[in-house]
KEPAMAR-562863 format. One record per residue (C-alpha): chain; residue number from 1; x, y, z. Coordinates in nm, 2 decimals. Layout:
# KEPAMAR-562863
+------+-----+--------+--------+--------+
| unit | pos |   east |  north |     up |
+------+-----+--------+--------+--------+
|    A | NUM |      X |      Y |      Z |
...
+------+-----+--------+--------+--------+
//
This chain:
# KEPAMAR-562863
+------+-----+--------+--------+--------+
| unit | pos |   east |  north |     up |
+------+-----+--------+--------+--------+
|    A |   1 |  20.51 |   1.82 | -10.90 |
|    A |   2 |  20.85 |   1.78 | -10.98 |
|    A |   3 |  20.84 |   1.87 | -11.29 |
|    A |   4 |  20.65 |   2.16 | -11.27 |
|    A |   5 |  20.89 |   2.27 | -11.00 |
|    A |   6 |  21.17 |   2.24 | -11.23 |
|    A |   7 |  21.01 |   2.44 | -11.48 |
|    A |   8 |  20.89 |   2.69 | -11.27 |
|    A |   9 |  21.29 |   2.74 | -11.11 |
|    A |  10 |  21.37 |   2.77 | -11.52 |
|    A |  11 |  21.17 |   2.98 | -11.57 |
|    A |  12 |  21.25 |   3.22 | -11.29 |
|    A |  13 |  21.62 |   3.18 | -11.33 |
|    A |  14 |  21.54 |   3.31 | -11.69 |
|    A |  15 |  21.34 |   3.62 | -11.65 |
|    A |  16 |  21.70 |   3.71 | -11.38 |
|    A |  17 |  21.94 |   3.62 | -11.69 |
|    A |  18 |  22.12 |   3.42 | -11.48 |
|    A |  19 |  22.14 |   3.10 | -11.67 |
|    A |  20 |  21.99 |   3.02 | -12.05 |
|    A |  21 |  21.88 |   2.70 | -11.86 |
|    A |  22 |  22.02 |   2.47 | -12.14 |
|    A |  23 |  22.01 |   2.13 | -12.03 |
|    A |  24 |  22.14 |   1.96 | -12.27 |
|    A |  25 |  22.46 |   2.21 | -12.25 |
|    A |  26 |  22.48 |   2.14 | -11.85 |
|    A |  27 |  22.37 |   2.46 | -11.76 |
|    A |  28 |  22.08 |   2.33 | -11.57 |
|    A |  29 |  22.15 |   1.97 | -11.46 |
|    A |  30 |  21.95 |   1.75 | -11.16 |
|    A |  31 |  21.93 |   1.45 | -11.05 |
|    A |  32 |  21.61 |   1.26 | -10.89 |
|    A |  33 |  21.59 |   1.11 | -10.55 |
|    A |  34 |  21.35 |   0.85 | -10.42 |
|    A |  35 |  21.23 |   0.65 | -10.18 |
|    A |  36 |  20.87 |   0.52 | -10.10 |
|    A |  37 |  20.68 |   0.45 |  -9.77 |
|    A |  38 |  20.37 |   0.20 |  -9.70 |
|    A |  39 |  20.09 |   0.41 |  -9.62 |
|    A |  40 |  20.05 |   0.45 |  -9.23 |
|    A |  41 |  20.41 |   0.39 |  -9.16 |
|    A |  42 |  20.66 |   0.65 |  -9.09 |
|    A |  43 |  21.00 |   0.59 |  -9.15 |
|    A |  44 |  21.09 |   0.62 |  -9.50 |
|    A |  45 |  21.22 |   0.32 |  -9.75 |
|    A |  46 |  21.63 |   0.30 |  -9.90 |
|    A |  47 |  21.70 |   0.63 | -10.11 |
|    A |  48 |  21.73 |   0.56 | -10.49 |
|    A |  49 |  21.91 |   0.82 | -10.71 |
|    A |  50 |  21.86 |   0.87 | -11.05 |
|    A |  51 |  22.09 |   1.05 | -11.28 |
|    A |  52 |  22.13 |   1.10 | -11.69 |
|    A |  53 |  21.83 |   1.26 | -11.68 |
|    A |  54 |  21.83 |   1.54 | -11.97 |
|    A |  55 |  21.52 |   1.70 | -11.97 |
|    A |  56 |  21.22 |   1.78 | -11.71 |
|    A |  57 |  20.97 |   1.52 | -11.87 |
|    A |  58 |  21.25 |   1.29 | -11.84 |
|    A |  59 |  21.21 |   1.37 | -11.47 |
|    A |  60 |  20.89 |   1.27 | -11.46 |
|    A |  61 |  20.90 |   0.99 | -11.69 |
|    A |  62 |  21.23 |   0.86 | -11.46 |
|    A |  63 |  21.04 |   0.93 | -11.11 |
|    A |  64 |  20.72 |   0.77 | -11.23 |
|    A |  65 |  20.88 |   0.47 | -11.32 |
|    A |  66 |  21.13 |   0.45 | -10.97 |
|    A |  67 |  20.83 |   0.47 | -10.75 |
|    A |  68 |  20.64 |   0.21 | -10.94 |
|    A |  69 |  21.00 |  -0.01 | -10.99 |
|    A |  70 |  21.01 |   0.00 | -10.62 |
|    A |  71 |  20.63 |  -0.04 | -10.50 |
|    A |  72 |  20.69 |  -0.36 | -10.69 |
|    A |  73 |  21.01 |  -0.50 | -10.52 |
|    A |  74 |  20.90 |  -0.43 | -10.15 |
|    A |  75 |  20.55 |  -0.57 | -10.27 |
|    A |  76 |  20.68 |  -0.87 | -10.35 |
|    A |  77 |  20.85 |  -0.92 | -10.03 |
|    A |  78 |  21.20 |  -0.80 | -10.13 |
|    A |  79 |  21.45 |  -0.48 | -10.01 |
|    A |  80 |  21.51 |  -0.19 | -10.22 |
|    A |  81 |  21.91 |  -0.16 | -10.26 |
|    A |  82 |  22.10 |   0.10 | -10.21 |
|    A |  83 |  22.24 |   0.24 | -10.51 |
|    A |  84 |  22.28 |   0.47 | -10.80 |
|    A |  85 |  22.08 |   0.40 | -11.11 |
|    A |  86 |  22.06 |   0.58 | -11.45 |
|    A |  87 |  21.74 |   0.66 | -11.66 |
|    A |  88 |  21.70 |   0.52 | -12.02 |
|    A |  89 |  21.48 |   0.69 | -12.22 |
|    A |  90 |  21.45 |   0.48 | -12.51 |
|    A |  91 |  21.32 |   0.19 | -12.28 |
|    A |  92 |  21.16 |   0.41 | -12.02 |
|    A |  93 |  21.35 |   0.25 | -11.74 |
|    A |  94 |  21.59 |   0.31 | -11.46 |
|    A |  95 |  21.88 |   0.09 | -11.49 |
|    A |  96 |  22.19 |   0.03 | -11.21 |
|    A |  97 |  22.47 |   0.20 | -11.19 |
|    A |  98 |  22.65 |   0.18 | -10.91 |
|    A |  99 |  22.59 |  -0.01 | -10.55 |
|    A | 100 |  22.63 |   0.23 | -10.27 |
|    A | 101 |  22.57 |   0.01 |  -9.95 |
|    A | 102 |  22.71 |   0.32 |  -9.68 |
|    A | 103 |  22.68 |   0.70 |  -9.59 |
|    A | 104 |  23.04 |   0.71 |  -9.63 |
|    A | 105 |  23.02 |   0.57 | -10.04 |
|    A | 106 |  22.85 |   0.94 | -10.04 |
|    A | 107 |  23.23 |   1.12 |  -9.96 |
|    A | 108 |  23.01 |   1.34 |  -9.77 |
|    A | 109 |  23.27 |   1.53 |  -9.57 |
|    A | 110 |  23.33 |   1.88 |  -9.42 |
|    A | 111 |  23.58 |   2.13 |  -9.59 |
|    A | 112 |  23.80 |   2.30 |  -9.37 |
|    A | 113 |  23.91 |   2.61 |  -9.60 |
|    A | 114 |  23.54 |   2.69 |  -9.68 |
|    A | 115 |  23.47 |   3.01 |  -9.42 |
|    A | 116 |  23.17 |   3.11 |  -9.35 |
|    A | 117 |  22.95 |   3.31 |  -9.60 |
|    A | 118 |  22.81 |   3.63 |  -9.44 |
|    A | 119 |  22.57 |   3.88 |  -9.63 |
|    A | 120 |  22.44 |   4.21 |  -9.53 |
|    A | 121 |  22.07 |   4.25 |  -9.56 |
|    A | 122 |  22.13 |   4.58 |  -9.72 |
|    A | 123 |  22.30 |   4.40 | -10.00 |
|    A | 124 |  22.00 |   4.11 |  -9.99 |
|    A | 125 |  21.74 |   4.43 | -10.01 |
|    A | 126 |  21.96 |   4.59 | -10.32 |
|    A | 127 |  21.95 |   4.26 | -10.52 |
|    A | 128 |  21.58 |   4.26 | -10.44 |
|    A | 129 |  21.51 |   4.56 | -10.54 |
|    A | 130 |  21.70 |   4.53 | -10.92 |
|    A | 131 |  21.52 |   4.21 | -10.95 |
|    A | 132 |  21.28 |   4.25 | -11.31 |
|    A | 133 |  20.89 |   4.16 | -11.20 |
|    A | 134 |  20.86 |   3.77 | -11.19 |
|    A | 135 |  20.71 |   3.51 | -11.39 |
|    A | 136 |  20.42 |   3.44 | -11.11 |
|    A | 137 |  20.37 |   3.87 | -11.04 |
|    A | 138 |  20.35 |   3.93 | -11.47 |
|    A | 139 |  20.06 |   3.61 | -11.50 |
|    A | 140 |  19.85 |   3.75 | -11.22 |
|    A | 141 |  19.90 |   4.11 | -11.37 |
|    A | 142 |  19.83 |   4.01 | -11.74 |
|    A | 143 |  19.52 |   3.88 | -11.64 |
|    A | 144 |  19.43 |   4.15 | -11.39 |
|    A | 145 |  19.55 |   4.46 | -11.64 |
|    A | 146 |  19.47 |   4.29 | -12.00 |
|    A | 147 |  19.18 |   4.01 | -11.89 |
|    A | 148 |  19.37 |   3.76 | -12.04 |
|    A | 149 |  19.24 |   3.39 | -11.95 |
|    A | 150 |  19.50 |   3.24 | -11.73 |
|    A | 151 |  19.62 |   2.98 | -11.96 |
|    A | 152 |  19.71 |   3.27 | -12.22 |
|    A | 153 |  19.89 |   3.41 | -11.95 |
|    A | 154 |  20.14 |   3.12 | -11.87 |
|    A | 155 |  20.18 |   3.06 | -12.21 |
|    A | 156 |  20.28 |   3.40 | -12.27 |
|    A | 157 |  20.55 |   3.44 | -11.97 |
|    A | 158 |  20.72 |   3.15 | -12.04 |
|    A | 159 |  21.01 |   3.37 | -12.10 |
|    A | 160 |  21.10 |   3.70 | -12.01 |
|    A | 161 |  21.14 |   3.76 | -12.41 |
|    A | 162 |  20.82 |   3.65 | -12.52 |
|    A | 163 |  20.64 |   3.83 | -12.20 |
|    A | 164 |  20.80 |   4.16 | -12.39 |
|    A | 165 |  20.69 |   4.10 | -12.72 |
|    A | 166 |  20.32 |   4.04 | -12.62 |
|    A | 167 |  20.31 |   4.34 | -12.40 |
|    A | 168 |  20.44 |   4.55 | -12.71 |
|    A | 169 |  20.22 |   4.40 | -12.95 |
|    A | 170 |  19.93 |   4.45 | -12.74 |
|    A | 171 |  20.04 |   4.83 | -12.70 |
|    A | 172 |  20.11 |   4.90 | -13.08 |
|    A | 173 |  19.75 |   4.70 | -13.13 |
|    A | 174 |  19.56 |   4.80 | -12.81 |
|    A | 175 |  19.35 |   4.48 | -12.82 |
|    A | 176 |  19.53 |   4.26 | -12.55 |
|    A | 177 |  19.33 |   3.94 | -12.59 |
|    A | 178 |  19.40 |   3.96 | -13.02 |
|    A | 179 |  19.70 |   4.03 | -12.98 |
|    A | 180 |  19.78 |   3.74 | -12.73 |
|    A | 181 |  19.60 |   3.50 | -12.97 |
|    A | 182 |  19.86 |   3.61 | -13.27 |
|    A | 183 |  20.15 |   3.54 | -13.06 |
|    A | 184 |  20.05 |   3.21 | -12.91 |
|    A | 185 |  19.93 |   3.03 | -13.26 |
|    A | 186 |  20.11 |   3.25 | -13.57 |
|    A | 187 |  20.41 |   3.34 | -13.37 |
|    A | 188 |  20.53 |   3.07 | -13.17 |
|    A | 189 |  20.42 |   2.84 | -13.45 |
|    A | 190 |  20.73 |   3.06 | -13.65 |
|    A | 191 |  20.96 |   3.09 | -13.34 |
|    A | 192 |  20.96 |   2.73 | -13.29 |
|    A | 193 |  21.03 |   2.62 | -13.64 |
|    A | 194 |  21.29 |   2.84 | -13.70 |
|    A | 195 |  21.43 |   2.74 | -13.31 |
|    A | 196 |  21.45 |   3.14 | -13.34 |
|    A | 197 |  21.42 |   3.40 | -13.03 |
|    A | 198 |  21.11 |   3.60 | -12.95 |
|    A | 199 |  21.37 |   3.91 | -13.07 |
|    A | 200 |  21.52 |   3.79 | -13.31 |
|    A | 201 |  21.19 |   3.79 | -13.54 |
|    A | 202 |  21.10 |   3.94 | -13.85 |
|    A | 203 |  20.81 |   4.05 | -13.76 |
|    A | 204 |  20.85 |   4.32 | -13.49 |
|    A | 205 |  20.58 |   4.30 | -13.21 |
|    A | 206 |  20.51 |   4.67 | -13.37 |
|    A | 207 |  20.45 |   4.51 | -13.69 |
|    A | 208 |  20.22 |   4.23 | -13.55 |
|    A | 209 |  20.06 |   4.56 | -13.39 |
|    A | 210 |  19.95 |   4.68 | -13.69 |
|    A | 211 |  19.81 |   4.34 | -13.87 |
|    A | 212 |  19.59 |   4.33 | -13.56 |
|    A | 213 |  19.48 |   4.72 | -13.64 |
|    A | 214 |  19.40 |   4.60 | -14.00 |
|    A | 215 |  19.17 |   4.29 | -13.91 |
|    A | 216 |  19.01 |   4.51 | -13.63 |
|    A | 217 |  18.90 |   4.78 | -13.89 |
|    A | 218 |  18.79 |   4.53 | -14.08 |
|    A | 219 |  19.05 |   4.62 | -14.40 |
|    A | 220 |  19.16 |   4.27 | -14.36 |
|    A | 221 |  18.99 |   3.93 | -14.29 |
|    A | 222 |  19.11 |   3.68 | -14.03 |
|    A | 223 |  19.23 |   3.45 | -14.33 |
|    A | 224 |  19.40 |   3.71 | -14.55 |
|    A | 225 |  19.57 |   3.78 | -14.27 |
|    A | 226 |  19.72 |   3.47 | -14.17 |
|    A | 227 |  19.92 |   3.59 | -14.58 |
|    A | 228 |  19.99 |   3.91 | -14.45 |
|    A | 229 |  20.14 |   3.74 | -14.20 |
|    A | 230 |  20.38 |   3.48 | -14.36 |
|    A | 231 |  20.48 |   3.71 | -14.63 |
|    A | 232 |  20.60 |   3.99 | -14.31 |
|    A | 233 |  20.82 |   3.69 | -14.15 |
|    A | 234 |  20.99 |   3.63 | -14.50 |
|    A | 235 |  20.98 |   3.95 | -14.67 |
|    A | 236 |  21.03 |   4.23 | -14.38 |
|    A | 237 |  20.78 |   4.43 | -14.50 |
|    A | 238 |  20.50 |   4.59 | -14.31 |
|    A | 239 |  20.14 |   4.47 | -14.29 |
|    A | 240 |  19.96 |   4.78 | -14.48 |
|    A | 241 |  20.25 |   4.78 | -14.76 |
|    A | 242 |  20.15 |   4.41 | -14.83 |
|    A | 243 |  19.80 |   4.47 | -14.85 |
|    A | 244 |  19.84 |   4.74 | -15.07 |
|    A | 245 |  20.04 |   4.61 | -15.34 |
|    A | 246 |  19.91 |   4.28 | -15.30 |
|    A | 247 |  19.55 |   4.41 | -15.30 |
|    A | 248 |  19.47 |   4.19 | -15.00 |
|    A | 249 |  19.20 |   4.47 | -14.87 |
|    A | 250 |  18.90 |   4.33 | -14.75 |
|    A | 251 |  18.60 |   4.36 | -14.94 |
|    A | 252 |  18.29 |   4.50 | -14.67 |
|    A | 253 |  18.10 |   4.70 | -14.95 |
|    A | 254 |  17.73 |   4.55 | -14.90 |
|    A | 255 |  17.60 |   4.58 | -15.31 |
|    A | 256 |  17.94 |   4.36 | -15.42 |
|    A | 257 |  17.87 |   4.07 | -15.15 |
|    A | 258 |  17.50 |   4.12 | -15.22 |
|    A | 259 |  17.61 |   4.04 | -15.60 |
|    A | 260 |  17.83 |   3.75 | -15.53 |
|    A | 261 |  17.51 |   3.54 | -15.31 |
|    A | 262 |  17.26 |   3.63 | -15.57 |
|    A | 263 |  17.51 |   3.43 | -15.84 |
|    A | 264 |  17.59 |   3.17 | -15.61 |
|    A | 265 |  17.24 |   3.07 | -15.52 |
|    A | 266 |  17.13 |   3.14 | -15.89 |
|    A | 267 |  17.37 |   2.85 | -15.96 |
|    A | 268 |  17.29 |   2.62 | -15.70 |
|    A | 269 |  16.94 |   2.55 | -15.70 |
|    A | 270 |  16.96 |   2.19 | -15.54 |
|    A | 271 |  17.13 |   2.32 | -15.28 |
|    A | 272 |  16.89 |   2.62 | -15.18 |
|    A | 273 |  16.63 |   2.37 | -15.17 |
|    A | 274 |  16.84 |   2.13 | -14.96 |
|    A | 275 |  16.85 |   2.45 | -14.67 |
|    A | 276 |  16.50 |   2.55 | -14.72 |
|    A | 277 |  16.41 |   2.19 | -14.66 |
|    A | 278 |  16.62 |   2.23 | -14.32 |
|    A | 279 |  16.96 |   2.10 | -14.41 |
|    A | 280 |  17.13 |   2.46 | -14.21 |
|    A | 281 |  17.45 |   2.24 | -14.21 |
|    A | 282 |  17.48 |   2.36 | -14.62 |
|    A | 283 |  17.50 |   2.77 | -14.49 |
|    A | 284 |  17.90 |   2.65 | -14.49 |
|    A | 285 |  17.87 |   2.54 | -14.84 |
|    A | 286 |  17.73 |   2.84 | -14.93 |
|    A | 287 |  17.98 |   3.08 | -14.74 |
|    A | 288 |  18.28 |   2.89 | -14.92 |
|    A | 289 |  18.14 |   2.94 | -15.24 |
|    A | 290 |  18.11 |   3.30 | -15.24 |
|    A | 291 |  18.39 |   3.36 | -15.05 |
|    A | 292 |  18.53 |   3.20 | -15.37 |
|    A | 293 |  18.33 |   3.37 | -15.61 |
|    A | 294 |  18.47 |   3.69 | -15.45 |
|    A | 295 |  18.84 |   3.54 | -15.47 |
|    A | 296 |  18.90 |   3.51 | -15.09 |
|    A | 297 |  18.81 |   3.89 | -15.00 |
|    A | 298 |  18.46 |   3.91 | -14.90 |
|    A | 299 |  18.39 |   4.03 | -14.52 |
|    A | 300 |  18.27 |   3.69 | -14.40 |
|    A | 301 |  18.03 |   3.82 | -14.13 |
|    A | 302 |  17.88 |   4.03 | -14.42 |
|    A | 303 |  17.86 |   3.70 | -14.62 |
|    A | 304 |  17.73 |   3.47 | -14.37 |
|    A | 305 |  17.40 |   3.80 | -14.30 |
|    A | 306 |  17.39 |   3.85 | -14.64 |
|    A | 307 |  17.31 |   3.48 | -14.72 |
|    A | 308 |  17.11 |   3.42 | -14.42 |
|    A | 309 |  16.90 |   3.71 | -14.54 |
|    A | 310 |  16.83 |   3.60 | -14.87 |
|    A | 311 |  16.82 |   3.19 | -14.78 |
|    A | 312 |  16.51 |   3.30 | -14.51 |
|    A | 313 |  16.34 |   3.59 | -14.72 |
|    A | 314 |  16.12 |   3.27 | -14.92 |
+------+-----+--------+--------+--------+
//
């Protein structure tokens, strides 16, 4: 819970470009507190706090292994102590810091020149109002508007930049759910390695647009585009260009394909017998081998009728 808390206050602080929320920078920094109670009792044990923690699955490493550290000492018969311990993530312990036996150790203490804050609730309403829509309002509305699962969803609004470059690429493509399945694998698989910003890369949500009008048409297959696709981040150039020059178009014409699985079976009669005879587990055999024959370009929904047709016709 913790931890997802964490995120979720990242997250939000974020999309309101408030922070970059770089821990490891201090501009997001916490600490962990606890303290554990025997079930059926009421007042709560000695307060443990936790620091060096740099990251939120440190949190929850650090927490997991408090609560346990100190289920232990008061099972055993002994007193948690009051004090301040630091988390080591290399042995996936909490480890003492300091002793603080009183309140006081705490310098808890009031501030005399610190007035008192008033704000208007115009000026509360105002910041409202200029507030960008949320990470929790854009989930529920990419699944409501685009029927996106809501696992794509989270994924997707885990930043305010990413959340853009979907939406645009799902414009420029108008096939939401394709479109969210090219920027959760291809391009997040790219932003990551490169440790690169949704827009800061090469390939322009308009761009990734059109690569999902290509494989939608059926010019391109889901394979050829995946080298559409690595040849846009490197070379800048646009999806269509690439297939033209490259000849990358997908080959759909029926007498071609019809062709390729007549020469493919001709050469594999061991095989066709092994299907006839009920081994269905060889179509895949048969599917590779004309996708080969046909150098990568053959419509594979085409392929896999075509060769069902002819496999079952004797």
């Amino acid at each position: 819970e913790a931890q997802d808390y964490l995120t979720a206050l990242r997250t939000l602080l974020l999309y309101c470009r408030v922070s970059d929320g770089n821990m490891e920078e201090g501009s997001l920094r916490c600490d962990a507190n606890v303290s554990i109670r025997p079930r059926g009792t009421t007042a709560l044990g000695t307060r443990i706090e936790i620091k060096n923690l740099n990251s939120f699955n440190n949190v929850r490493r650090a927490l997991q292994h408090e609560i346990g550290r100190q289920r232990a000492v008061v099972g055993a018969g002994g007193r948690v102590e009051q004090e301040t311990r630091l988390w080591n993530a290399e042995r996936a312990e909490t480890v003492p810091m300091r002793g603080k036996e009183e309140a006081h150790d705490y310098r808890y203490f009031p501030d005399p020149d610190l007035r008192p804050l008033r704000i208007a609730a115009e000026w509360v309403e105002g910041v409202r109002a200029s507030l960008p829509e949320l990470p929790a309002e854009r989930r529920r509305r990419l699944v409501a508007a685009h029927g996106l699962p809501p696992y794509d969803a989270s994924v997707l609004t885990g930043s305010r930049e990413l959340a853009d470059y979907y939406e645009a690429a799902a414009a420029a493509c108008g096939s939401p759910k394709a479109a969210s399945n090219w920027v959760m694998t291809e391009v997040l698989r790219k932003l990551n390695e490169a440790r690169m910003d949704p827009g800061d890369a090469p390939v322009t949500p308009q761009g990734l647009g059109e690569l999902v009008r290509l494989i939608e048409s059926g010019t391109l297959s889901g394979k050829l585009a995946k080298e559409v696709f690595e040849r846009m981040w490197s070379g800048r150039e646009s999806a269509a260009a690439i297939v033209e020059h490259e000849g990358l178009r997908q080959v759909s014409d029926e007498a071609a394909i019809r062709s390729a699985v007549a020469a493919v079976l001709a050469a594999s009669p061991d095989q066709v017998r092994s299907y006839r005879g009920g081994r269905a587990a060889a179509m895949g055999w048969f599917v590779g081998q004309v996708m080969k024959h046909m150098g990568g370009k053959a419509n594979p929904q085409l392929v896999n009728r075509l060769l069902k047709e002819t496999l079952d016709e004797h």
